[in-house]
Residue, then its C-alpha position, 0 to 999 in steps of 0.5 A: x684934777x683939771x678939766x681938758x680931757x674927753x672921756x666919753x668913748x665912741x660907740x662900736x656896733x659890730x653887726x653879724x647876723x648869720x646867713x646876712x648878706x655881707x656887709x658893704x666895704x668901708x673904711x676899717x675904724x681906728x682902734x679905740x684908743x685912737x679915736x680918744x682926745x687924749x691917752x696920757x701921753x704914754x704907749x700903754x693904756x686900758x679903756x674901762x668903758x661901760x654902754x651909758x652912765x646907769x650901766x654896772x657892767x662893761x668892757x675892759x680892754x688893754x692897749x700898746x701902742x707900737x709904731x704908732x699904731x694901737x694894738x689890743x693887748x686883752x680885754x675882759x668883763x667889766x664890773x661898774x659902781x650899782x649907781x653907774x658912772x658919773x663924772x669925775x670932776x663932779x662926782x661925790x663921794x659915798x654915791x657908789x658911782x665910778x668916775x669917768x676920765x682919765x688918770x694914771x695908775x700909782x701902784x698894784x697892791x694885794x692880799x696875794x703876792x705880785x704875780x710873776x712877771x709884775x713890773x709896777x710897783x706892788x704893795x702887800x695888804x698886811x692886817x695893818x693896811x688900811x685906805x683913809x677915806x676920812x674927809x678930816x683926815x691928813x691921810x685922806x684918800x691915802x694908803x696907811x700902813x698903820x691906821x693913823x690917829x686922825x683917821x676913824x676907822x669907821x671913815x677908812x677901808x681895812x682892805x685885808x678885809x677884802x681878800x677877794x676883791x683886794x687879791x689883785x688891784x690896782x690904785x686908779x689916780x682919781x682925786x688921789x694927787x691933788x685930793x678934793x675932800x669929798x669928791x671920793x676916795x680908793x677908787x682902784x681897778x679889782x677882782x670881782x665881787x659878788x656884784x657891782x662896786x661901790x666905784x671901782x672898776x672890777x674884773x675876773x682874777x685871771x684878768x686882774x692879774x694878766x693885767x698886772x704882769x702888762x703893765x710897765x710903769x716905764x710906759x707911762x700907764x693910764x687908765x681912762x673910764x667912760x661910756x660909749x653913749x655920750x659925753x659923760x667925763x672931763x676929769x683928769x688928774 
């Protein structure tokens, strides 16, 4: 990954008291998406963005960009890693923090068939389907399909294991294109758990998969993660 890329998120108060006087008139705000130092370079971004770097939960919201404009496409409820954000550049693995910045989406996967409509690229979770996240491993922080040789089982996820948090994911390309051993592997955006992650983004399964059937590998997808507190991620991928 290289550094380039603000993914911090500004702040949006939306302050509504019943029976208040209205509001003075001013400028509407830009959507979110435009107020970003960078979106990728595509028309199709999802802003995963949490309040501050010791928050679990947040916001997810998806965005198309139409004549030059920002429209949100959906949002949801956000689960976050149980020791919030930090970033990505930095980040090490095994902390159970998500990593803030920005960076694309390889492919959907899950336990359950590709909901209809899905365009990306989407593999099945077979019994035999793991995710390495041995540092001493070539697979390293990589789908396989069966477990290789040179990757313990004790350093890897057998994600059939996961058939509600894997029902529905998608792979987050943090530290996945050019690993950097120990930065972290299996970051992916997820059906909700009990709780919080381990440094996944999550959502509720109907969102997981509205999501998956919007998302179009033509438009050069990416998701960016952050907080709207402050400056919390330089990465991209």
């Amino acid at each position: 990954m290289r550094p380039g890329v603000v993914a911090s998120l500004v702040s949006v108060s939306v302050l509504g008291l019943l029976g208040a006087a209205p509001a003075p008139r001013g400028p509407v705000p830009a959507p979110l998406p435009a107020r970003l130092a960078d979106t990728g370079g595509g028309t199709q971004l999802i802003i995963a963005q949490a309040p501050g770097t010791t928050s679990t939960t947040g916001t997810v919201t998806w965005w198309d960009l139409r004549g030059g404009t920002w429209t949100r496409a959906g949002s949801a409820p956000a689960r976050f890693g149980a020791k919030g954000l930090t970033e990505g550049d930095s980040r090490t693995q095994g902390t159970d923090t998500t990593p803030t910045g920005l960076y694309d989406l390889p492919f959907g996967f899950g336990v359950e068939a590709a909901p209809a409509g899905t365009r990306i690229s989407y593999r099945a979770v077979k019994e035999s389907s793991w995710w390495c996240q041995d540092n001493a491993s070539s697979s390293y922080n990589r789908w396989t399909d069966p477990l290789p040789g040179d990757c313990r089982a004790s350093e890897a996820e057998h994600l059939s294991a996961y058939g509600g948090q894997y029902a529905y994911g998608l792979v987050v390309g943090f530290n996945y294109h050019r690993p950097v051993r120990g930065r972290g592997a299996g970051i992916f955006l997820h059906v909700n758990g009990a709780g919080a992650t381990a440094g996944c983004v999550s959502v509720p399964e109907d969102s997981m998969r509205r999501i998956l059937q919007w998302v179009a590998p033509g438009q050069s997808p990416h998701i960016v993660i952050g907080t709207s507190g402050g400056a919390t991620g330089v990465s991209r991928y």
